[in-house]
C-alpha positions in Angstrom: -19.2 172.9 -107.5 -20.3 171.7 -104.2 -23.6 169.4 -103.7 -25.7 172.0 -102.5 -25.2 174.7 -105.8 -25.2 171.6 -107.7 -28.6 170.4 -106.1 -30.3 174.4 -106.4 -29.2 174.7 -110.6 -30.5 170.9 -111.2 -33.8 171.7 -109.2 -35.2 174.4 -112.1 -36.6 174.2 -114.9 -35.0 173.3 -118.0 -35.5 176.5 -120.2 -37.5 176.0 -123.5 -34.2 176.1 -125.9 -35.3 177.1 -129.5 -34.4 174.4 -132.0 -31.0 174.5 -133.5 -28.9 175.1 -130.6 -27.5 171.9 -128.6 -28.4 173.5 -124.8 -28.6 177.0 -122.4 -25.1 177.4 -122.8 -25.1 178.0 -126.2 -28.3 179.5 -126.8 -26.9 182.1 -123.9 -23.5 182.7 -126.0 -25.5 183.7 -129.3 -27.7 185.5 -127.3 -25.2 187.7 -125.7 -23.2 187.9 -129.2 -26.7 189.1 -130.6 -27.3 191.3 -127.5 -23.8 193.5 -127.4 -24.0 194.3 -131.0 -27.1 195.5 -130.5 -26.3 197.4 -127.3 -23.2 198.3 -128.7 -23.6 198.9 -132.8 -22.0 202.5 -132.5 -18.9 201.6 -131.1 -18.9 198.3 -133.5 -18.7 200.9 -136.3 -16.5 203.8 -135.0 -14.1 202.5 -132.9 -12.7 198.7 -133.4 -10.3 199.3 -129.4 -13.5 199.7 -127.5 -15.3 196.9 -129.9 -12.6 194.2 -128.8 -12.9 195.4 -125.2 -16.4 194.7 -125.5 -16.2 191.8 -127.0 -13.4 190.3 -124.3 -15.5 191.3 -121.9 -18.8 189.4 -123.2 -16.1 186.6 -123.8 -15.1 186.5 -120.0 -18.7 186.7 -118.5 -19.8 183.9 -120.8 -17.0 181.7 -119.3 -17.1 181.9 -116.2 -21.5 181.8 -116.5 -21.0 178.7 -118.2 -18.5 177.3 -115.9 -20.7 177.5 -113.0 -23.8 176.1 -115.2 -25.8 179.2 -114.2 -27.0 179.6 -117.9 -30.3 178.2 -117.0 -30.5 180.9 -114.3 -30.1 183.6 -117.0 -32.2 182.6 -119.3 -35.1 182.1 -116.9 -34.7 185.9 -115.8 -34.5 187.1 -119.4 -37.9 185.7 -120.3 -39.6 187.0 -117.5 -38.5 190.2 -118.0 -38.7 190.3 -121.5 -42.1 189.3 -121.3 -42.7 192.1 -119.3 -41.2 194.6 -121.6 -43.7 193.2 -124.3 -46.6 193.7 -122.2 -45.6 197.9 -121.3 -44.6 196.7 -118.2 -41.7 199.2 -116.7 -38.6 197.3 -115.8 -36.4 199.1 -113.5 -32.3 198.4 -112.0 -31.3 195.0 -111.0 -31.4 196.0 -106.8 -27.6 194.8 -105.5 -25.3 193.7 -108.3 -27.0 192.5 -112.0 -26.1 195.8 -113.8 -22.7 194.8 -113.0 -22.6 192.1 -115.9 -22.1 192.8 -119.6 -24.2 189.6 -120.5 -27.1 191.0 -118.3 -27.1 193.6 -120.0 -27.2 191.7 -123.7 -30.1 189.8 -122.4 -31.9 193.3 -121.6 -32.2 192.1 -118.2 -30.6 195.9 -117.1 -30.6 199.0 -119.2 -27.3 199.8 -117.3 -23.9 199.7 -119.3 -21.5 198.1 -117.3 -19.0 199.6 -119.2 -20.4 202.8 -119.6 -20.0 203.0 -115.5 -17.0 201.1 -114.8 -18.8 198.8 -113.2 -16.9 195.2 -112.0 -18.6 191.4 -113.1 -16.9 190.2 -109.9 -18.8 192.2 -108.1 -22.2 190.4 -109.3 -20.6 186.8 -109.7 -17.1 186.1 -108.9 -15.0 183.2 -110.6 -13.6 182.1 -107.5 -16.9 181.5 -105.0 -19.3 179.0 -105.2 -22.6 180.2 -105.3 -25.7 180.6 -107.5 -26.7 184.2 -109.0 -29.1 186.3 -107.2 -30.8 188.7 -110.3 -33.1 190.8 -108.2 -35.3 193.1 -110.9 -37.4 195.5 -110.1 -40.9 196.0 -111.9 -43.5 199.0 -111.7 -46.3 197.7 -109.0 -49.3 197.9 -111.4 -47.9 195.2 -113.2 -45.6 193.2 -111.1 -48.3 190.3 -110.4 -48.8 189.8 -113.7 -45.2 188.7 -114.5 -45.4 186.7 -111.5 -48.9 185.4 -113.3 -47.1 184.5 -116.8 -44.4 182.8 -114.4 -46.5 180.6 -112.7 -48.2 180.2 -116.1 -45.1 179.1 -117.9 -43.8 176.5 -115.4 -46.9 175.5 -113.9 -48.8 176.3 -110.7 -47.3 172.7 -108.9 -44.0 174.3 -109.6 -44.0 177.8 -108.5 -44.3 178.8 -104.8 -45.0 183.0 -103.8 -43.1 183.2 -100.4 -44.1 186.4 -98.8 -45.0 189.8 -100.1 -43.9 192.5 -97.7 -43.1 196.5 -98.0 -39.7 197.1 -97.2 -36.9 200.1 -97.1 -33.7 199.7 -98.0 -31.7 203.0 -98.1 -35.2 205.1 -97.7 -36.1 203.3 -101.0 -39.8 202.3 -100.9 -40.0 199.1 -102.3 -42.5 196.1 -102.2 -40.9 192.9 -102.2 -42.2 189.8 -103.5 -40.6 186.6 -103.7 -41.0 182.8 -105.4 -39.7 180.2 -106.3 -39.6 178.4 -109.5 -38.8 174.4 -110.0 -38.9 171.9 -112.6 -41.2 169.6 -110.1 -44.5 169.4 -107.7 -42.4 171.9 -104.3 -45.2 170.1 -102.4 -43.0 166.6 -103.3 -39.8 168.3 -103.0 -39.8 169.2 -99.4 -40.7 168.0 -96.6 -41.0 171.0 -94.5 -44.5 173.4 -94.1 -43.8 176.5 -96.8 -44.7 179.9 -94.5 -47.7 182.1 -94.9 -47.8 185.1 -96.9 -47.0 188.6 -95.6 -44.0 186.9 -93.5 -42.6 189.6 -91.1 -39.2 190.3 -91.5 -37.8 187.7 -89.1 -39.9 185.0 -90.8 -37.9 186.0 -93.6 -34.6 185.9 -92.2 -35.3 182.6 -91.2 -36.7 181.5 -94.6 -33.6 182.8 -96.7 -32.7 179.1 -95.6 -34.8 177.9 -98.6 -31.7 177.0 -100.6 -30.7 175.1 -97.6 -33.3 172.5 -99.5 -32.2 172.7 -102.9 -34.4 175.3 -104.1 -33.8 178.9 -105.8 -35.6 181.7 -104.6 -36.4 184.7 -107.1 -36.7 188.1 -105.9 -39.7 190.4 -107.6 -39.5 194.2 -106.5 -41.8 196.5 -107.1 -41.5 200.0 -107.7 -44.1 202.9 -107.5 -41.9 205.4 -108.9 -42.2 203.1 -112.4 -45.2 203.6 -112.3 -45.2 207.5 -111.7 -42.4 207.8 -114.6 -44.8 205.7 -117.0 -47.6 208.2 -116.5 -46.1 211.2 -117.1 -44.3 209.5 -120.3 -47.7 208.9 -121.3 -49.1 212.3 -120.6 -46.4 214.0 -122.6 -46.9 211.8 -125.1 -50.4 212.4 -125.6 -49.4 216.0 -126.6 -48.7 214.8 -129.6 -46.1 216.9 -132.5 -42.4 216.3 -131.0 -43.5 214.7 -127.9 -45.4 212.1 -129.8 -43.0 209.8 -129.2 -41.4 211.0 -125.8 -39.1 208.1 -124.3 -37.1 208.6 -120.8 -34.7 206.6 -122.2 -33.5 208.4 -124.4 -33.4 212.0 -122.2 -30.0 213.5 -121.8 -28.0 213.1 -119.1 -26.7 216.6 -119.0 -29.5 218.9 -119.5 -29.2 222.2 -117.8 -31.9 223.2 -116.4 -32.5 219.7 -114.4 -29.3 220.2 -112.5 -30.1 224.6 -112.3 -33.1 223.6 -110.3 -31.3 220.5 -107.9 -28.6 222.9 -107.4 -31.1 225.6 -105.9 -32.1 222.6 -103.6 -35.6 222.5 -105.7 -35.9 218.7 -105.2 -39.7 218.8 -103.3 -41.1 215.3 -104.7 -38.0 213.9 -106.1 -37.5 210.2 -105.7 -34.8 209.6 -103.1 -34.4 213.5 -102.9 -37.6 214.9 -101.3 -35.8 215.8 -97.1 -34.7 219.0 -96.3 -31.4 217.2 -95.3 -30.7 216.0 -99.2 -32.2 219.9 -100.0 -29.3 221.0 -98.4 -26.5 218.9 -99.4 -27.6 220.3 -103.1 -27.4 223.2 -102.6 -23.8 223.0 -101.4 -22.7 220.7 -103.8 -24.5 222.0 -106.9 -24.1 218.9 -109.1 -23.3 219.8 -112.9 -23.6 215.7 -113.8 -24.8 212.1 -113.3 -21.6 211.5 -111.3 -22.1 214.1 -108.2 -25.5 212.8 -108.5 -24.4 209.4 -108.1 -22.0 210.6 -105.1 -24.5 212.2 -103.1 -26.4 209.2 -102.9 -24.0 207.2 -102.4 -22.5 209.7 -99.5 -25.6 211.0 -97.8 -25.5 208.6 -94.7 -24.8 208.7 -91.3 -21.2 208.7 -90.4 -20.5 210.3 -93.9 -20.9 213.7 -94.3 -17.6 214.7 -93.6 -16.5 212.6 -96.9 -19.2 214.2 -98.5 -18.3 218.2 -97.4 -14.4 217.1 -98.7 -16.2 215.8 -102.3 -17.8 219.4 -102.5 -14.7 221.2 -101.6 -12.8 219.5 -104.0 -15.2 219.8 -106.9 -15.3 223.2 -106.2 -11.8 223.4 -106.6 -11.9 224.9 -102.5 -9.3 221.8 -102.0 -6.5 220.5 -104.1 -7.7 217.2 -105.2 -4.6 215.1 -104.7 -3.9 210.9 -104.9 -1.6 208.6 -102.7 0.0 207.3 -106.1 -0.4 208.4 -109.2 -2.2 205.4 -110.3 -5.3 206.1 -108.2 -6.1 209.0 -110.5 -8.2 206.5 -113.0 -9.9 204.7 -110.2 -10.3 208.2 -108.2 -11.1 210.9 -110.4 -15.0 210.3 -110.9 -15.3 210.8 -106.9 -12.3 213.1 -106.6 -10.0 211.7 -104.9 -12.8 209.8 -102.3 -13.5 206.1 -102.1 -17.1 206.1 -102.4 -17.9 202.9 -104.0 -17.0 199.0 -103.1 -15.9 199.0 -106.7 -13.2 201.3 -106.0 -11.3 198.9 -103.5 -11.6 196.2 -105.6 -9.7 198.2 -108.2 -7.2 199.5 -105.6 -6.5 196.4 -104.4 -6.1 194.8 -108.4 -3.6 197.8 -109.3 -1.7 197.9 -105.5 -0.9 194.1 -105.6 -1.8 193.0 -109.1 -4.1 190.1 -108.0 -7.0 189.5 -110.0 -10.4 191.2 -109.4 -11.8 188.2 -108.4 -9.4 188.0 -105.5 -9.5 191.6 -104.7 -13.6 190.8 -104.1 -12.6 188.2 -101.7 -10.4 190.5 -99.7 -12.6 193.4 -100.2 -15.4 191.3 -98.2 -13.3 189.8 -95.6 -12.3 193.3 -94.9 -15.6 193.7 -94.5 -16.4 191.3 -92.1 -13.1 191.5 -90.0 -13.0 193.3 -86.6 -10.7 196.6 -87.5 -8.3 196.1 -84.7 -7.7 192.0 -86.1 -6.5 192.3 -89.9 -3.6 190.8 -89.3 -3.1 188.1 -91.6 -5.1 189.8 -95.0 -2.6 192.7 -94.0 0.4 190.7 -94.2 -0.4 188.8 -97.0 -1.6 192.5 -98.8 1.6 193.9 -98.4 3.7 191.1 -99.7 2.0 191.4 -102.8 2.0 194.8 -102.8 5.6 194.7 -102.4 6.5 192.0 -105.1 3.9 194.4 -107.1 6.7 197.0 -107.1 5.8 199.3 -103.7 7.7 200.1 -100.7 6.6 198.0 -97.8 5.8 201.2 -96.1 3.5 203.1 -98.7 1.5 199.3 -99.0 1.0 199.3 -95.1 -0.6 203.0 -95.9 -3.0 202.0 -98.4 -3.8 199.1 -97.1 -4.9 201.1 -93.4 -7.0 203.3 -95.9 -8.6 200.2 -97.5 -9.7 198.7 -94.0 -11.4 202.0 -93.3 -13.1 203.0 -96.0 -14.3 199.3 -96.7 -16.8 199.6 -94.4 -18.9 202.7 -95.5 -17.9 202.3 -99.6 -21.2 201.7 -101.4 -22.8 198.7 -104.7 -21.6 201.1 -107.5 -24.3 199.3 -109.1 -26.5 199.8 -106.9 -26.5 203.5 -106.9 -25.9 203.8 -111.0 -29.6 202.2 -110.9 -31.0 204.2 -108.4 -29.2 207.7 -109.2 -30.8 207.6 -112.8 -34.4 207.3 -111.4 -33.7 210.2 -109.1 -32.4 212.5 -112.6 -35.2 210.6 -114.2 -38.0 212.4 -111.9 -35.8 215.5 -111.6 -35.8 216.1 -115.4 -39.7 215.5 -115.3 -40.2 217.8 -113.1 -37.6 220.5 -113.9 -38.9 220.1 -118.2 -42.5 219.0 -117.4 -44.2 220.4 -114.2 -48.0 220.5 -115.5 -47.5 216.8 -115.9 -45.5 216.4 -113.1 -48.1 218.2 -110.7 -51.3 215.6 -112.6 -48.6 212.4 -111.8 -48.1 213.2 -108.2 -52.2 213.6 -107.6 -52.4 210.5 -109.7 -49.3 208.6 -107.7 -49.7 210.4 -104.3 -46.2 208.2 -103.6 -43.3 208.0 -100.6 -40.6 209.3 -102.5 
C-alpha cells in the first residue's frame, strides 16, 4: 500500500470495537458471518451448493477488505447507516458501486443481493489497485442531516468537516449531495490549507476532490426525495389498518401484473426516472414483463443508444433471433439478450475469452475505457494472446476483442442501475396498486421525478 492510502486509512477514527474481539478486522469477519446467514438463512437451509458459494464469496471479500486495511472504512459506514435505519430514516442504493459487495450487503449497508444480480466485487474494490473505498449511501432528505448530526456527534465536532452541499443530476436523477469528512483528530491541526465554503459550485468541487491529496477521507451523503415520497405513502397505507397494517416495500413482488400492464401502456406520468414522453414511449414498445427489461431500459435510454435499445425489444419480442458469438456468452448475455449493456458484462467477457481473473479484466475494462479507439494496440495484442492460449482462434479473439472496445464506452454500473431500477418499480407498483395514496404523496412531495 502506498504512503498516500496508508496516510487516508490511519487518519480516521479508530471504530469503537465491542469487547471480545482483538480489532476491525475481526469484528468485520463475525459481522459479515452473522450478516449472510441472516441475509441468506433460506438458502442455508434448502440448498448447501448455493450456501458454499455464498459463503466463498463472503470468504473472498473479507480477504481482500482486510488486505487493504479498509475494515475501519466499513465499519464506520455501517454505523452510520444503521443508525439511521434505527431512527426510520429511509436508506436508499449505494450511488456507483457498494451493492456490488457481498459484505456490504451483510453489514446492511445495501439491501441489494449481489448475488441475486450477478453483480461483480471488483467492480466496487479490486484486489489489484490501490485505493481506498468510496461507499456513497443515499438517505431520504428529511432525515439526511440528522445522520450527519449523530456523525459529528460520535467523533466529535473538531473532527468532522461538511464540505459543500449542492443539488446535483446525474443520469436525470435528482439528488442533493452532501459531503464530510470524518478524522480521528482536530482537521483544523491537520491541514494547513483554508477548507472551502459551503454550497461550492461544481468546479470548486472538482478542485476539492484533491482532499485525499492531504491524507484525509471524504464521505459522500446523498439525499433522496423520492425516499421520502416512498415512506409516505408506506405510511398512508399503513394507516388503513387490516392487511395493510403492516405494509412494507420491501417485501412487494417483483413481478406483479398489473405494475408492468400499466408501464407497458406507457402509463408512467410521475414515475421516478420514468415521467418524459421519450421513456413513455420506449414502454410502450418494449412492454417490460420483469425487473430485467426494467433494468435495460434504464440502462439503454441514452443518447447514442437507442438503436441497442430497438435491437433489445426486437429480440425480446422474439421479432429477431437472439443469437451469441460463442456459446459461452449465452450465461453472461441472456438477461440483456444477446446486448452488452452493463460494464459488468465485459468484465465477464473478458474473464471467460482469456481466462484472466476479474480483477484483471476490471483493469482492462477501464483502460479500454480511457484509450483513444483508433490506439489499442498493445491491450489488443496482449488480449488476443490470452485469448488464444485460452483455447480461441486468433481470429474470432481479434473479433471479440473489436466488440469489447466498442461497447466499453456506452456499457453501464450494473449496480448502479439494480439500485436505481428498483426505485423506479417501487413508485410504479405504488401507483399502479395504490393511486388514492399515490395522488395525496405527490401533493404532499410535489418532487422532480
Amino acid at each position: 500500500m502506498d504512503n498516500i492510502h496508508y496516510k487516508l486509512l490511519n487518519s480516521l477514527p479508530d471504530f469503537d470495537i465491542p469487547s471480545g474481539f482483538e480489532d476491525a478486522d475481526s469484528y468485520l469477519r463475525d459481522l459479515t458471518i452473522k450478516g449472510i446467514e441472516n441475509r441468506y438463512f433460506k438458502e442455508k437451509q434448502a440448498d448447501g451448493k448455493v450456501w458454499e458459494i455464498i459463503k466463498e464469496r463472503a470468504e473472498y471479500e473479507l480477504n481482500v477488505i482486510i488486505s487493504k486495511k479498509q475494515a475501519n472504512y466499513l465499519l464506520i459506514v455501517m454505523d452510520y447507516v444503521n443508525w439511521a435505519y434505527n431512527q426510520n430514516i429511509p436508506v436508499g442504493p449505494c450511488i456507483g458501486t457498494g451493492a456490488s459487495s457481498i459484505v456490504v450487503y451483510a453489514l446492511n449497508i445495501t439491501d441489494i443481493d449481489p448475488i441475486k444480480y450477478t453483480l461483480l466485487f471488483e467492480r466496487f474494490m479490486n484486489p489489484y489497485r490501490i485505493s481506498i473505498l468510496d461507499l456513497n449511501v443515499s438517505f431520504a432528505i428529511e432525515g439526511r442531516d440528522d445522520v450527519i448530526k449523530y456523525i459529528i456527534e460520535k467523533y466529535g465536532n473538531d473532527c468532522v468537516k461538511n464540505i459543500y452541499g449542492l443539488s446535483e443530476r446525474s443520469k436525470m436523477v435528482p439528488e442533493f449531495h452532501h459531503s464530510i469528512i470524518i478524522a480521528k483528530k482536530s482537521i483544523i491541526d491537520s491541514v494547513s490549507f483554508k477548507l472551502p465554503c459551503e454550497n461550492m459550485d461544481a468546479t470548486g468541487l472538482s478542485k476539492f476532490k484533491n482532499i485525499e491529496n492531504h491524507g484525509l477521507v471524504v464521505f459522500d451523503l446523498y439525499g433522496l426525495s423520492v425516499l421520502d415520497f416512498l415512506k409516505y405513502i408506506e405510511e398512508l397505507i399503513c394507516q388503513q389498518g387490516g392487511k395493510h397494517s403492516d405494509f412494507y416495500l420491501k417485501n412487494i413482488p417483483e413481478n406483479d401484473e398489473i405494475t408492468f400492464e400499466m408501464l407497458g401502456k406507457g402509463n408512467s406520468s410521475d414515475i421516478f426516472q420514468f415521467d418524459s414522453d421519450g421513456i413513455k414511449e420506449v414502454l410502450k414498445l418494449v412492454k417490460p414483463k420483469n425487473i430485467n427489461d426494467l433494468m435495460a431500459i434504464y440502462s439503454l435510454y441514452r443518447p447514442g443508444l437507442l438503436e441497442k435499445l430497438s435491437q433489445y425489444n426486437e429480440m425480446k419480442n422474439n421479432e429477431q433471433e437472439v443469437t451469441y458469438l460463442i456459446p459461452e456468452f449465452e450465461n453472461i448475455l441472456k438477461e440483456t439478450y444477446g446486448i452488452i449493456a452493463y460494464q459488468e458484462q465485459v468484465m465477464q467477457i473478458i474473464h471467460c475469452v482469456t481466462g484472466c481473473s476479474l480483477g484483471d479484466a476490471d483493469i482492462l475494462r477501464r483502460t479500454l475505457g480511457k484509450i483513444m479507439p483508433s490506439r489499442p494496440d498493445g491491450e489488443k495484442k496482449h488480449f488476443i494472446e490470452s485469448a488464444v492460449k485460452n483455447g480461441y482462434l486468433e481470429e474470432l479473439a481479434d473479433k471479440i476483442f473489436d466488440i469489447l472496445a466498442s461497447a466499453v464506452r456506452v456499457s453501464f454500473n450494473k449496480s448502479h442501475a439494480v439500485g436505481y431500477t428498483l426505485l423506479v418499480y417501487q413508485t410504479a407498483y405504488l401507483k399502479a396498486n395504490f393511486p388514492k395514496e399515490y395522488e395525496m404523496a405527490l401533493k404532499k412531495y410535489p418532487m422532480e421525478m
